[in-house]
C-alpha positions in Angstrom: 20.6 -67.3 -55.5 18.1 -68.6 -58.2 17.9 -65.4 -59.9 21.7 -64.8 -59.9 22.0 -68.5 -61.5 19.5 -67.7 -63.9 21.1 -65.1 -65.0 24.1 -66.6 -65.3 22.4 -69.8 -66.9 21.4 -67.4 -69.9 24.9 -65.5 -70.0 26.1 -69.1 -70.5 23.9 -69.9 -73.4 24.9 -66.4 -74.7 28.3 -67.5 -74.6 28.0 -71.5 -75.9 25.9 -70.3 -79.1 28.9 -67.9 -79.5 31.1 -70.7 -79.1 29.0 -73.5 -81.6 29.4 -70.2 -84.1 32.9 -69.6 -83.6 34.0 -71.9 -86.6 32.3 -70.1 -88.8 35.1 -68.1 -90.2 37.3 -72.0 -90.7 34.1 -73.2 -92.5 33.9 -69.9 -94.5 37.5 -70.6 -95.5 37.2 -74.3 -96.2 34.5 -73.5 -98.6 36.4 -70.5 -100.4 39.4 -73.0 -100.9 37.3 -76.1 -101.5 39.9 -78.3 -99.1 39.8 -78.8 -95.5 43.7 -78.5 -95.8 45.4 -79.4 -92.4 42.1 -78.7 -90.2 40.3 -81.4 -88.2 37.0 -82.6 -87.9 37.2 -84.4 -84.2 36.1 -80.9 -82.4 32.9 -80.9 -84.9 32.3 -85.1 -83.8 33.0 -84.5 -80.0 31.1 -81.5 -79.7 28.4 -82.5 -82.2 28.1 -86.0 -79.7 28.3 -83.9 -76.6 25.7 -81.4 -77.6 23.6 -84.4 -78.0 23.7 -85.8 -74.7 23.5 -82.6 -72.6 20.3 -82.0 -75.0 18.9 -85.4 -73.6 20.1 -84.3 -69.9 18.4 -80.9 -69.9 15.5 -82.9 -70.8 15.4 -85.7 -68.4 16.3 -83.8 -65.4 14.1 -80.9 -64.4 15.0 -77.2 -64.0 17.6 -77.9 -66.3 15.8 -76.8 -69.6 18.5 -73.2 -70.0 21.1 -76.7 -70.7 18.7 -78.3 -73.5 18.1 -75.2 -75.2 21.3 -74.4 -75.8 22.4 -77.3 -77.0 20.4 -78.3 -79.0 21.4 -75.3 -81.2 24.8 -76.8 -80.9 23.1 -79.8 -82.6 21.9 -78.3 -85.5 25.2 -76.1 -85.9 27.7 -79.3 -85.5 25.6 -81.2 -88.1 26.4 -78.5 -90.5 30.1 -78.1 -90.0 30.4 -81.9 -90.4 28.5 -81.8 -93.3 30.5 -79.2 -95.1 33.6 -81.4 -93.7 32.8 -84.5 -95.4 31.6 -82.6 -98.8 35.2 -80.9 -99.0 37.8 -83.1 -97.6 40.0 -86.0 -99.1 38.8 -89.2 -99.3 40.8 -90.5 -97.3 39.7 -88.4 -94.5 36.4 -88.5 -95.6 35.7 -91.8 -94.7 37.5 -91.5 -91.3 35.2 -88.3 -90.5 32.3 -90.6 -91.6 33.2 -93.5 -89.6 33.7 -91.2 -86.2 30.1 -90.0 -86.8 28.7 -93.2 -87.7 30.4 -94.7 -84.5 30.0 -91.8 -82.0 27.3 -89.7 -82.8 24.8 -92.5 -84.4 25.8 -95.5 -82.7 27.0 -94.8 -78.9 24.7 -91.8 -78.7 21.9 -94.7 -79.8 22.7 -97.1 -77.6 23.4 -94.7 -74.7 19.9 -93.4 -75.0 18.2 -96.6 -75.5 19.8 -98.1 -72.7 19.1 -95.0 -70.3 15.2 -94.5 -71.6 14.2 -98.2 -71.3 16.3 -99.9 -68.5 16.8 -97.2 -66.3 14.6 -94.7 -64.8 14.4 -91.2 -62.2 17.6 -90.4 -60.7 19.5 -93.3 -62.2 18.7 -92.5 -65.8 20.4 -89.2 -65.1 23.3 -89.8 -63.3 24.2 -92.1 -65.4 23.4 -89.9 -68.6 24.8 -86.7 -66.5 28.1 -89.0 -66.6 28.7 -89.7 -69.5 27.8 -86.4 -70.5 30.4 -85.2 -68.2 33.0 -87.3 -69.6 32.1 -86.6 -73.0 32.3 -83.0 -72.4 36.2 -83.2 -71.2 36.6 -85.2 -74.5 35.0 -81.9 -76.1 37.3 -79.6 -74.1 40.6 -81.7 -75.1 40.0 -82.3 -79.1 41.8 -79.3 -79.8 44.8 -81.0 -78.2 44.8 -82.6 -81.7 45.7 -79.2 -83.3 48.0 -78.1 -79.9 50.0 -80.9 -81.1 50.0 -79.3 -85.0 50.9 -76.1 -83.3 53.6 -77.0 -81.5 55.8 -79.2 -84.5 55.0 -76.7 -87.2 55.7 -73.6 -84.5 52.4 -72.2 -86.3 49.4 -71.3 -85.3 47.5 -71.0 -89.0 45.7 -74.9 -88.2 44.3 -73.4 -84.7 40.9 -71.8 -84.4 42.0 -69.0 -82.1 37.8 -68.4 -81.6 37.2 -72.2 -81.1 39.7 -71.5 -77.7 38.5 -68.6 -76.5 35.0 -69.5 -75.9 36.0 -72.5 -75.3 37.5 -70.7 -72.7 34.9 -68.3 -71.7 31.8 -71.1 -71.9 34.0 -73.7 -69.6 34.5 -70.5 -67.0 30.3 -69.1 -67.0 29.5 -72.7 -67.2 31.7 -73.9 -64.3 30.2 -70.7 -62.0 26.6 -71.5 -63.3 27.2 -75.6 -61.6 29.0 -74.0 -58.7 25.3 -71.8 -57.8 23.0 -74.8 -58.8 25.7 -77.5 -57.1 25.5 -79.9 -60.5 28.8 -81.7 -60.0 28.1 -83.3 -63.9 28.4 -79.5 -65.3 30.8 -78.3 -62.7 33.9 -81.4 -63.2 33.6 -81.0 -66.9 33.6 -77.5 -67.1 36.0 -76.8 -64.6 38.7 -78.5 -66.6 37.3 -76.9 -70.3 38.5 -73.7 -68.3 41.9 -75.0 -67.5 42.8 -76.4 -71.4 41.2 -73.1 -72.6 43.9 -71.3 -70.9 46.4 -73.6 -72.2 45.6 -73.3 -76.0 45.3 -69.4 -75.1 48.6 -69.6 -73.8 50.4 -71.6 -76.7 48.5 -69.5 -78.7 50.2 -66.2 -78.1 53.8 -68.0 -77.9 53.3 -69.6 -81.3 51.3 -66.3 -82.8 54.4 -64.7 -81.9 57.0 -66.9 -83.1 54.7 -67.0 -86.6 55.0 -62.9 -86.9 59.0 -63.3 -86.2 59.0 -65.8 -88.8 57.3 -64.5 -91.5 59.5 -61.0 -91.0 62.5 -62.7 -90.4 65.5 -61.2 -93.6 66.8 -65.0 -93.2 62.9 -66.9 -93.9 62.1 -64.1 -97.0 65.6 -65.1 -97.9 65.5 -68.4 -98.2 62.2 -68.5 -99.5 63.6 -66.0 -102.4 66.0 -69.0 -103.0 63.9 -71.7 -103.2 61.5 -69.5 -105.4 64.8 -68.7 -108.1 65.7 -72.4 -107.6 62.5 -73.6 -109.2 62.5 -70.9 -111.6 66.1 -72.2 -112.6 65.4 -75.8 -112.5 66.4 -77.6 -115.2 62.7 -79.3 -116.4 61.3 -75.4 -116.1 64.3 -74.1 -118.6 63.2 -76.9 -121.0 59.7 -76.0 -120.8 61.2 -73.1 -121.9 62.6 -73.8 -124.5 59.6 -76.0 -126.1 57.3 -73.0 -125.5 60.3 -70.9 -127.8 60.5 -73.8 -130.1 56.3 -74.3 -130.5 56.1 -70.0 -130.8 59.1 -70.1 -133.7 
């Protein structure tokens, strides 16, 4: 039984360092197009926050070091994405990105470790940081619910990390039988329920990815968008730049 939950202890790590790469391609696209456009930086905050604290757990509670490891990768990979975040996005959101992080992942992470290292001490300190963790990582698991939301008015699934869901997916299913063979109730709760809203954004997903192809090979949509391309062409204020570009060549 140790062995088996070994193994599946490193098929998990396999899987979340898979998972903390997985916006990769949405970075590589945000830096291509210099904007964050419609994307979000909560998953990069919560996950970046939750990494954190499942670091400090796989350090405070014995045997549990496969859970530090991995994580703290997720660390250093969340810090980047943020950073690339804050360097391309509006102002506006800017700030907002930079407050969340300030908030979450400088101040309660601070205070949640201080609290837990010098009041608190065995089997206290890490249930109560195993917790937290716990909750944290559902928080994790449902900040793509931000972009489910997105999918669902727009009927388009361009603002939805497909890889993001899937191994979110995957890591809350290894994770969840990796807790079940070591009987950790803080990994198993948390993970159990990643598992269940990975299936749900894999679900909406394939309805929206669907509706999207039928869309964009729809007569009527290449139609209208035909029209509204001729209309602006037409427009009044493009004929009369027009005619000062004739004027200004004569």
């Amino acid at each position: 039984m140790r062995s088996l939950s070994f193994v599946v202890g490193v098929i998990g790590n396999i899987i979340s360092v898979l998972m903390f790469l997985s916006p990769v391609p949405t970075f590589w696209r945000i830096v291509k197009q210099r904007s964050t456009e419609d994307f979000s930086s909560i998953p990069y905050v919560c996950t970046l926050l939750n990494s954190s604290l499942w670091t400090y757990y796989g350090i405070i509670k014995p045997g549990s070091y496969l859970v530090s490891t991995v994580n703290g990768f997720g660390i250093i990979a969340e810090i980047i994405y943020i950073a690339i975040f804050l360097i391309f996005a509006p102002l506006k959101i800017k700030l907002k990105t930079a407050a969340l992080v300030g908030t979450l992942d400088v101040g309660f992470l601070g205070v949640a470790m201080a609290v837990t290292f010098w009041i608190m001490h065995g089997d206290a300190r890490i249930d109560v940081v195993g917790f937290l963790a716990s909750g944290l990582n559902i928080i994790m698991y449902g900040s793509p619910l931000s972009a489910m939301k997105t999918v669902v008015t727009t009927k388009s699934v361009e603002y939805m990390p497909f890889f993001l869901s899937f191994f979110f997916f995957l890591n809350g299913g290894v994770w969840t039988l990796y807790a079940t063979l070591v009987r950790d109730l803080f990994l198993g709760v948390p993970n159990g329920i990643g598992f269940l809203l990975g299936v749900a954004q894999l679900v909406l997903y394939a309805i929206y990815r669907k509706t999207d192809q039928q869309n964009k090979n729809d007569p009527t949509t290449l139609l209208e968008d035909g029209w509204e391309n001729q209309r602006l062409i037409d427009s009044p204020s493009n004929n009369i730049d027009s005619h000062r570009r004739e004027q200004n060549d004569n």
